[in-house]
C-alpha positions as CSV (number, residue, x, y, z in Angstrom):
1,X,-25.1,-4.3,-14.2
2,X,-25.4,-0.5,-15.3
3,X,-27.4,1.6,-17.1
4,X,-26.8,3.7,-20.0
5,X,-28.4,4.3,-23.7
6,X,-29.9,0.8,-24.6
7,X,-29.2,-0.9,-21.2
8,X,-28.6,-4.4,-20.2
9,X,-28.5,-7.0,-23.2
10,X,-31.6,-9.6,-22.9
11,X,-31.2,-13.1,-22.4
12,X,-33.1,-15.9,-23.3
13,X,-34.8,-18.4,-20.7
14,X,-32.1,-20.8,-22.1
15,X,-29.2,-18.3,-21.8
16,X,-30.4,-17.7,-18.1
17,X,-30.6,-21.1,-16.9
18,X,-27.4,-22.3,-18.7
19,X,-25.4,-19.3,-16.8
20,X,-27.0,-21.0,-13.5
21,X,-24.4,-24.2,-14.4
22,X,-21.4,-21.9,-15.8
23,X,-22.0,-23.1,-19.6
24,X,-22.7,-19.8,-21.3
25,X,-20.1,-20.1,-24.2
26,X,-17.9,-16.8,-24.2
27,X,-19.5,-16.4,-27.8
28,X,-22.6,-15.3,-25.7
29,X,-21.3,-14.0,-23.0
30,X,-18.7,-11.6,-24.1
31,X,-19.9,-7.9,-24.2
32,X,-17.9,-4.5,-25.1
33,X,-18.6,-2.7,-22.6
34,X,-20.0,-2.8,-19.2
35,X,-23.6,-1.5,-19.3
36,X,-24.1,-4.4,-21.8
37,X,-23.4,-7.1,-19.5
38,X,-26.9,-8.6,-18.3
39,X,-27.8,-8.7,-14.4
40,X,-27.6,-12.6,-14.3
41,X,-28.3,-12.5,-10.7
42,X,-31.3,-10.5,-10.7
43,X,-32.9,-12.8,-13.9
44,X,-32.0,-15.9,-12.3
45,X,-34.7,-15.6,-9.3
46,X,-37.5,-17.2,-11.3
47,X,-34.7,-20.2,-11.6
48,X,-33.5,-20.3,-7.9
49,X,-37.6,-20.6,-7.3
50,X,-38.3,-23.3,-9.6
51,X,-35.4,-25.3,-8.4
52,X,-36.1,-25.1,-4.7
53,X,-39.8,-26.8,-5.8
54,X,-38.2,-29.0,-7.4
55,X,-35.6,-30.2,-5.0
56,X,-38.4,-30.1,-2.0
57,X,-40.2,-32.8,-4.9
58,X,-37.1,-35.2,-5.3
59,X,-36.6,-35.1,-1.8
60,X,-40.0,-36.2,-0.8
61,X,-39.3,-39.1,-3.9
62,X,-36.2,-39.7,-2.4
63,X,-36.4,-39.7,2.0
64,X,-39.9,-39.0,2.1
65,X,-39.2,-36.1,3.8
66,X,-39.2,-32.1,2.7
67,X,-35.5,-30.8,2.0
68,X,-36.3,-28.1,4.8
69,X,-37.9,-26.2,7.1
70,X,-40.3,-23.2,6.8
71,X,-38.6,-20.9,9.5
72,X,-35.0,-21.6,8.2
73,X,-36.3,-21.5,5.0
74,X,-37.7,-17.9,5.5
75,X,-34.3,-17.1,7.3
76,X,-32.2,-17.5,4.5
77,X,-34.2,-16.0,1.9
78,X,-34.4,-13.1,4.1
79,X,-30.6,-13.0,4.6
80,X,-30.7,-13.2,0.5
81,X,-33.1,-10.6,0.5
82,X,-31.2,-8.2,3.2
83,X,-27.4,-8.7,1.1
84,X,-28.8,-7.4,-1.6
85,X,-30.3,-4.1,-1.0
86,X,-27.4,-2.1,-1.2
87,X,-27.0,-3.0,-4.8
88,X,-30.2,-1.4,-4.9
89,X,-28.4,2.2,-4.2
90,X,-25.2,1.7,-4.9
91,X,-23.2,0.0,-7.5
92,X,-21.4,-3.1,-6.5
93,X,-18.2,-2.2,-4.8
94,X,-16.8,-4.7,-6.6
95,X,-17.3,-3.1,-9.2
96,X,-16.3,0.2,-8.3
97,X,-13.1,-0.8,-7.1
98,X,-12.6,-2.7,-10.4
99,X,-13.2,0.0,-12.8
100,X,-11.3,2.4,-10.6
101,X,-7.9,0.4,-11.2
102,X,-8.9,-0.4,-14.8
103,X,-9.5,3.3,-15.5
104,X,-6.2,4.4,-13.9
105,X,-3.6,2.0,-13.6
106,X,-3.9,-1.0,-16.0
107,X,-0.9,-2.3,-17.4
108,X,-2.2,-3.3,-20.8
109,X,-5.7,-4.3,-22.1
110,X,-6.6,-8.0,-23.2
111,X,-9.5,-8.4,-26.4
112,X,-12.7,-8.5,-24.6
113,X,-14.2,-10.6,-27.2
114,X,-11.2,-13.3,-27.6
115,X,-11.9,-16.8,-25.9
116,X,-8.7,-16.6,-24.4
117,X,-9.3,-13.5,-22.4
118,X,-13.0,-15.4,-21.1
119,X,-11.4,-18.4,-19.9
120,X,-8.3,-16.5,-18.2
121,X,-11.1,-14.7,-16.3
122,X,-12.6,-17.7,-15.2
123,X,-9.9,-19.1,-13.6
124,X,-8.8,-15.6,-12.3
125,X,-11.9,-15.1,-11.2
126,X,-12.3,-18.3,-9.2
127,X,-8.7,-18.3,-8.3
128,X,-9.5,-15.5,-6.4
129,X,-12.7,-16.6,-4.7
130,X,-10.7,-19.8,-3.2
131,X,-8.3,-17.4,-1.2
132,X,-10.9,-14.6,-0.3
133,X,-12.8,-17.5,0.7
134,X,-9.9,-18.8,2.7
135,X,-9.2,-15.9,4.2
136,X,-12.8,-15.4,5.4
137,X,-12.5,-18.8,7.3
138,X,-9.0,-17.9,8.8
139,X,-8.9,-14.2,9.8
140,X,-11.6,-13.7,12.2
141,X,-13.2,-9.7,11.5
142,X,-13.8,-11.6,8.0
143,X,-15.3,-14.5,9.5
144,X,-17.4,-12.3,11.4
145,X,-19.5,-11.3,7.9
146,X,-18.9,-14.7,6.1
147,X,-20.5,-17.0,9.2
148,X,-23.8,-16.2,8.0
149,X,-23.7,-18.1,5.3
150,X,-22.8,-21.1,7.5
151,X,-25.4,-20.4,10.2
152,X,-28.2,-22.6,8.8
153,X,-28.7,-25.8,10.2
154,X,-30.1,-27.4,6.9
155,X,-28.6,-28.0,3.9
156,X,-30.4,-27.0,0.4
157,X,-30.5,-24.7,-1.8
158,X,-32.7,-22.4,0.7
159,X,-28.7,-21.9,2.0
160,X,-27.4,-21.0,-1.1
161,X,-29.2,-17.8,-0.8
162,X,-28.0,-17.1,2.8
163,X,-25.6,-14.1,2.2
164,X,-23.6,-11.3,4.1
165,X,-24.8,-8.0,4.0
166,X,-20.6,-6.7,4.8
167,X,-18.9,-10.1,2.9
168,X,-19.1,-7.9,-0.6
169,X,-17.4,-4.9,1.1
170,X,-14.2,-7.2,1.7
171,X,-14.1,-9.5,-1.3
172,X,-13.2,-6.5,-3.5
173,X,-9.6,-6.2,-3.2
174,X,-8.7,-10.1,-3.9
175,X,-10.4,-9.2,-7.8
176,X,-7.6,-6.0,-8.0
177,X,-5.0,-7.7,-9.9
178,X,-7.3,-8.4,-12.5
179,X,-8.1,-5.0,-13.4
180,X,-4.7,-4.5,-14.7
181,X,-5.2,-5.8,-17.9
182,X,-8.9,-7.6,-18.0
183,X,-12.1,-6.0,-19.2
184,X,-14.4,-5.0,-16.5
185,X,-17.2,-6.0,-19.2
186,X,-15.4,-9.6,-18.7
187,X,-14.8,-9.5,-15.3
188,X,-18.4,-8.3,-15.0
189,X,-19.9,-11.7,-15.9
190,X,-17.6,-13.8,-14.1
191,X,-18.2,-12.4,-11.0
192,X,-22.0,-13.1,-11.3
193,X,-21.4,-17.0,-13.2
194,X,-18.8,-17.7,-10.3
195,X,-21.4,-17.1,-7.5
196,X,-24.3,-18.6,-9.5
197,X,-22.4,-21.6,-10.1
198,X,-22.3,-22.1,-6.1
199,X,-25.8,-22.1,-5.9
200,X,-27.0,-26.1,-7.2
201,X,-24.4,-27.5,-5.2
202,X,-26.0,-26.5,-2.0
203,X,-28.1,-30.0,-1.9
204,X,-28.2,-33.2,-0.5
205,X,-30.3,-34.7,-3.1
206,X,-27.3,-35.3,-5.5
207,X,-25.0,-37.6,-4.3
208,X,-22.1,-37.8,-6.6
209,X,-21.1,-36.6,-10.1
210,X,-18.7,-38.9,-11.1
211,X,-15.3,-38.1,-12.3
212,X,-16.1,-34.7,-12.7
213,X,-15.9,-34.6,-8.6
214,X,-12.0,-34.2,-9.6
215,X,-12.1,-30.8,-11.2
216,X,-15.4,-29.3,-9.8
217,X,-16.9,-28.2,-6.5
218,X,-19.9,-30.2,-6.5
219,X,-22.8,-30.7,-3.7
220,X,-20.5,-33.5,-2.0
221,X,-17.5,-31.5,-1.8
222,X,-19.7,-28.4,-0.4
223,X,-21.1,-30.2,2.1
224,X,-18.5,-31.4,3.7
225,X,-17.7,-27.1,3.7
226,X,-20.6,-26.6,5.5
227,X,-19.9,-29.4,8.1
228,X,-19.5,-28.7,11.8
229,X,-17.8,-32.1,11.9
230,X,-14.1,-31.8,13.3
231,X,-13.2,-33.2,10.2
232,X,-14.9,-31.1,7.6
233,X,-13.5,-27.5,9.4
234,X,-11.7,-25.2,7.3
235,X,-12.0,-27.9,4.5
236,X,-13.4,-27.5,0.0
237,X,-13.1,-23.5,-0.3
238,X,-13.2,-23.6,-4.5
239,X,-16.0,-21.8,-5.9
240,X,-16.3,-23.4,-9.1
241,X,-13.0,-25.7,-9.5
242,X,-12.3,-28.1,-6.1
243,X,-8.4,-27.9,-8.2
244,X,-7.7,-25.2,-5.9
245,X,-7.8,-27.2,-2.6
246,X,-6.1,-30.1,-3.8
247,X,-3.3,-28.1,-4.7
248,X,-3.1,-26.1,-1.7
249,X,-4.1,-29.0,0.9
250,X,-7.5,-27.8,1.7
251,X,-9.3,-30.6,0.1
252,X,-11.3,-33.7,2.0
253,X,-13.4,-35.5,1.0
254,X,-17.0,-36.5,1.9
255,X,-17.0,-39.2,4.8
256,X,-19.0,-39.4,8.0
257,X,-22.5,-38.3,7.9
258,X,-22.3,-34.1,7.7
259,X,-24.0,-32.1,10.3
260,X,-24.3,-28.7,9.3
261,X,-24.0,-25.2,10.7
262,X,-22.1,-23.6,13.1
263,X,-19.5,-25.1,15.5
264,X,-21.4,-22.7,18.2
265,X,-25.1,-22.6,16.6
266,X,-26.4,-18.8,16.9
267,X,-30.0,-20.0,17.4
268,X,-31.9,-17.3,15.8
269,X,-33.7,-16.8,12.6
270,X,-33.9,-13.1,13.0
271,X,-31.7,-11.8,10.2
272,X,-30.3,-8.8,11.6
273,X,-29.2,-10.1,14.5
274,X,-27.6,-13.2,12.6
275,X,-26.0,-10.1,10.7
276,X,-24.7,-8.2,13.5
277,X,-23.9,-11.1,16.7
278,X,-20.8,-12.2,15.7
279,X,-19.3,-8.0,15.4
280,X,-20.2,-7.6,19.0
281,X,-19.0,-11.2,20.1
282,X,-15.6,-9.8,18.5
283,X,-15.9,-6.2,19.7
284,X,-16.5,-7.8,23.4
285,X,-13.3,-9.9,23.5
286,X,-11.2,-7.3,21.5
287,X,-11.8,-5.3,24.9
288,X,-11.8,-8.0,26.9
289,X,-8.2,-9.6,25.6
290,X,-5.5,-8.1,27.9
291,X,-2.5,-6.6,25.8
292,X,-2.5,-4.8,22.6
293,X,-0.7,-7.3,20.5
294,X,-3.4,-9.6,21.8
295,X,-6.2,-7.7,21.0
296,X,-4.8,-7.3,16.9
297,X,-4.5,-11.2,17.1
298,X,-8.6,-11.1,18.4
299,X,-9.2,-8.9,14.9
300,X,-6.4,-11.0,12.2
301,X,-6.1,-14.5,13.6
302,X,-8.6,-17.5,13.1
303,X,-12.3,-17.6,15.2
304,X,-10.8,-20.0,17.4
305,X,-7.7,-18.4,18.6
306,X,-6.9,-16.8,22.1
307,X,-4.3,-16.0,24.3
308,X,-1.4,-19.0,24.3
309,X,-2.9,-21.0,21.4
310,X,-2.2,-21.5,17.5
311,X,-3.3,-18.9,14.3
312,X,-6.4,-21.0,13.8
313,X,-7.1,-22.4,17.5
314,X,-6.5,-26.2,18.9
315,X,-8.7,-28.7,17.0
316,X,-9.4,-30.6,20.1
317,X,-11.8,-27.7,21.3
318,X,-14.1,-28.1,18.4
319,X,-17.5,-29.3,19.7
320,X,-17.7,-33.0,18.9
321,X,-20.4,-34.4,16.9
322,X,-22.7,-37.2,18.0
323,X,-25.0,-37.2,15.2
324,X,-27.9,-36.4,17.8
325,X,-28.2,-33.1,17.2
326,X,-30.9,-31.3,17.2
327,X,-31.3,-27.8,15.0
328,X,-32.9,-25.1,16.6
329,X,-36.8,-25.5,15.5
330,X,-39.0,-23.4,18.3
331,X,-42.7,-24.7,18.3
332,X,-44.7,-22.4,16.2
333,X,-48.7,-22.9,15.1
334,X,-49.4,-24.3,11.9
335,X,-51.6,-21.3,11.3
336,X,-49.0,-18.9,12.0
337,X,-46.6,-20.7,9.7
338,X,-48.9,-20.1,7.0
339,X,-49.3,-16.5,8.1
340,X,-45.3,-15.8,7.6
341,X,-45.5,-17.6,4.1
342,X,-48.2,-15.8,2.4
343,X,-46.6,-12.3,3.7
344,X,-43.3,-13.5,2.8
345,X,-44.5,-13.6,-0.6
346,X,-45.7,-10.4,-0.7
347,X,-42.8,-9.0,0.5
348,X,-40.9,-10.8,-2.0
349,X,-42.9,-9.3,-4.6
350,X,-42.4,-6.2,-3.3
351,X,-38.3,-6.9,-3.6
352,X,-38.9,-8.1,-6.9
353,X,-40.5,-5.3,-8.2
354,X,-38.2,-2.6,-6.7
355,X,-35.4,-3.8,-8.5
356,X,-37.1,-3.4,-11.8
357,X,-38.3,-0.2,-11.0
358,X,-35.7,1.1,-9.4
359,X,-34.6,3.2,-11.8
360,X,-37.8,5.1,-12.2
361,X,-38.2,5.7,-8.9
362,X,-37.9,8.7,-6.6
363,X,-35.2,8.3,-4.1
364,X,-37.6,8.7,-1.2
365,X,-39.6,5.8,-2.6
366,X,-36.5,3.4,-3.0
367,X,-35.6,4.4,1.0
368,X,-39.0,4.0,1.9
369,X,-39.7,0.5,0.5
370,X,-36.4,-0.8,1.5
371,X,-36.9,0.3,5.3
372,X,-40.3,-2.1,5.1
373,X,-38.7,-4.7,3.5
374,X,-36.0,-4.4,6.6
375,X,-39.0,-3.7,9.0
376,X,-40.4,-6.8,7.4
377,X,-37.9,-9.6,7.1
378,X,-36.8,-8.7,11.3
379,X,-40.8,-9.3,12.2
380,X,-41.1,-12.7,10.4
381,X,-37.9,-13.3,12.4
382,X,-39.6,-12.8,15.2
383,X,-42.9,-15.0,14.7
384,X,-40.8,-17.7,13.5
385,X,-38.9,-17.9,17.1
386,X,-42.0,-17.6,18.5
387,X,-40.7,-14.3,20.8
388,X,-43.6,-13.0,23.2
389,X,-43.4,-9.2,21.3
390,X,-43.7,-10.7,17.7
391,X,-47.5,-10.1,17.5
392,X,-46.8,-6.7,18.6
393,X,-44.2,-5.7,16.0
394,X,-46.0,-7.4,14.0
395,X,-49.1,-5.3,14.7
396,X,-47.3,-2.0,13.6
397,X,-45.6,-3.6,10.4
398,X,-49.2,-4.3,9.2
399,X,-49.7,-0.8,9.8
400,X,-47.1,0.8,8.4
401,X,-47.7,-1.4,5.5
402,X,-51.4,0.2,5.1
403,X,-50.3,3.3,5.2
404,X,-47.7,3.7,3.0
405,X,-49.9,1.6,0.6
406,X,-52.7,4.0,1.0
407,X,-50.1,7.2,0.1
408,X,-49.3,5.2,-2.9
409,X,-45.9,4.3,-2.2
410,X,-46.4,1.2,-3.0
411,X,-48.4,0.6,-5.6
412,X,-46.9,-0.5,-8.9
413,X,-48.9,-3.5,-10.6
414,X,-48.4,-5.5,-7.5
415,X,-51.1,-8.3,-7.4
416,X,-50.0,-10.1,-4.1
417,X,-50.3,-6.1,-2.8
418,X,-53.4,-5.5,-4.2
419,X,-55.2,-8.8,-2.7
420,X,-53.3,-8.1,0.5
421,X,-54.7,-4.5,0.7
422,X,-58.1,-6.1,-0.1
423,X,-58.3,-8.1,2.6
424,X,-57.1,-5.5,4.9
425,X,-60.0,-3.5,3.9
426,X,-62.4,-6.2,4.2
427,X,-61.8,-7.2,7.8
428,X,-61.5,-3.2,8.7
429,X,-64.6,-3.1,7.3
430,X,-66.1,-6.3,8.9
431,X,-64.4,-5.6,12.4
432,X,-66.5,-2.1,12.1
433,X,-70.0,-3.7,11.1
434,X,-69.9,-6.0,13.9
435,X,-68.6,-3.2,16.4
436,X,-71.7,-0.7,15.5
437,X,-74.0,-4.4,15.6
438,X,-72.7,-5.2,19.3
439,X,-72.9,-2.0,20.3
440,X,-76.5,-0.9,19.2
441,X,-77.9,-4.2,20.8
442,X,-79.7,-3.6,24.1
């Protein structure tokens, strides 16, 4: 989470993988200050990968189907990919904003290291998520960031990873009351077990946990969040504790079959126009709207409001649901599928390593490597809709790619790199054998 003499404490396989379920003890999980606190979220990747295998597995036990598709698949993880980079320059606002009221306004200061203090920050912590969360549903500039979690058609833990670049810049300020008398260290690993704890429940291959669905957000209760149904809108915002909507009268439960996404699907896997649609829909009608008063209620009130109608819009204009639909899924060659995979993976590499490296790192380098992985993640975009330019912006990532590789930006102990700079060299070098052959025959 920071960086200072003796860094980050380490954490144990175990450790890691029982933060994934929020059932670290606070005995270890309570640091002094903040540069102890481990980066959870970073250490958990090898987790979030070994899970998705294995839910695609029970799935094929279970339906005898695969839990999703490559091209969403790709989508999301490159939405994961793309909220995450600022963290790679930037402390987390979060925790900026945190540590700025702590430092200058707290009213008193609890024990980091008393149980009492870790399980008030739990449910402070989650407390809070519930209304940003809310809010992000109901106020429609917030909804603009927070859709693209929702924009997936499928449902697994592919979506889990689907994340707002602009969400973490608005969040902040809901966590503010907190930093008047908890820890930041405390805080620190709250905010990270909180958003972990969201990511196994974004499956359909668990069905129901038993009485625990009364405290806990669980995969039912979370999918019925991520319905498009008329009856699942606006519905299950807890992160962690489903207490939250029952108390406020957000709660319903899982019913009719779910169909997922977006009550107006964006049909794109392109992540920085997923990003970036939904501010120019709203910039648009904030021009369009007639009357200033009008135009704030385009900014503040829900997505589905206009001119004449209700805060959060008349629930007879949601779409219905038949059940029959079907998720966008442009035809793409089995070959080219492959393509995207492979080069995913080395771009993923490539993400991995520059956040444990980043620290060592010239700030050209970190700049350079992040505008590839941007340059990247838009082209596989593009080959998975299929778009008639992919190939060519394809063409010029590739060579990009070689280049900087060749000036050494790039190299750091990176063995999908290294095989993918191979084979670059070996078809250059083939394509120019056969070119001198065809050209010295008669």
């Amino acid at each position: 989470m920071g960086s200072a003499a003796g860094g980050p404490r380490a954490t144990t396989p175990g450790q890691q993988l029982r933060a994934l379920f929020y059932v670290l003890p606070p005995g270890e999980s309570s640091f002094r200050t903040l540069e102890e606190v481990p980066d959870y979220v970073e250490k958990s990747i090898p987790f979030f990968i070994a899970f998705i295998v294995l839910e695609f597995a029970v799935s094929w036990v279970q339906k005898h189907k695969l839990s999703g598709r490559i091209n969403d698949g790709i989508s999301s993880l490159s939405l994961g990919i793309l909220s995450r980079l600022p963290d790679v320059l930037f402390r987390s606002v979060d925790l900026i904003s945190y540590i700025y009221v702590w430092n200058n306004y707290r009213l008193f200061e609890l024990p980091w290291d008393s149980p009492w203090t870790w399980y008030l920050t739990f449910l402070g912590v989650d407390f809070a998520y519930y209304w940003f969360h809310r809010i992000s549903h109901e106020v429609n500039i917030l909804w603009a960031a927070h859709q693209v979690h929702h924009s997936s058609e499928d449902y697994n833990l592919f979506t889990a990873l689907r994340q707002s670049v602009l969400q973490k810049y608005t969040s902040w300020m809901f966590n503010l009351p907190m930093a008047l008398f908890i820890p930041p260290s405390v805080f620190a690993v709250h905010l990270q077990f909180n958003l972990l704890y969201q990511f196994w429940i974004h499956t359909e291959v668990i069905t129901n946990i038993g009485p625990l669905e009364w405290i806990l957000n669980t995969p039912s209760h979370h999918r019925v969040h991520h319905g498009r149904n008329p009856y699942c809108i606006d519905k299950n915002y807890g992160g962690t504790l489903i207490i939250w909507d029952r108390i406020f009268g957000t709660f319903e439960a899982e019913d009719a079959k779910v169909v997922y996404g977006l009550t107006h699907p964006v049909n794109s896997f392109e992540p920085i126009l997923l990003q970036l649609r939904p501010l120019a829909h709203i910039w648009n009608t904030f021009w369009a709207t007639p009357g200033f008063c009008n135009k704030l209620s385009v900014l503040f009130k829900g997505p589905g409001w206009g001119p004449g109608k209700p805060r959060l819009g008349l629930p007879e204009e949601i779409p219905v649901v038949t059940g029959k639909e079907v998720p966008f899924n442009p035809r793409v060659p089995a070959y080219l599928n492959c393509y995207a995979v492979v080069h995913f993976a080395v771009i993923m590499e490539l993400y991995i390593d520059l956040l444990a490296t980043v620290t060592v790192l010239s700030q050209g380098t970190i700049l350079l490597r992040i505008c590839f992985i941007i340059l990247s993640l838009t082209s596989f975009g593009f080959l998975m809709e299929n778009r008639p330019k992919a190939g060519i912006l394809e063409i010029i990532r590739c060579s990009v790619f070689l280049g900087v590789y060749k000036l050494g930006y790039l190299r750091n102990q990176l063995t999908l790199l290294d095989c993918a700079y191979e084979q670059c060299n070996i078809l250059r070098r083939w394509t120019r054998s056969t070119l001198h052959i065809m050209l010295k025959r008669p």
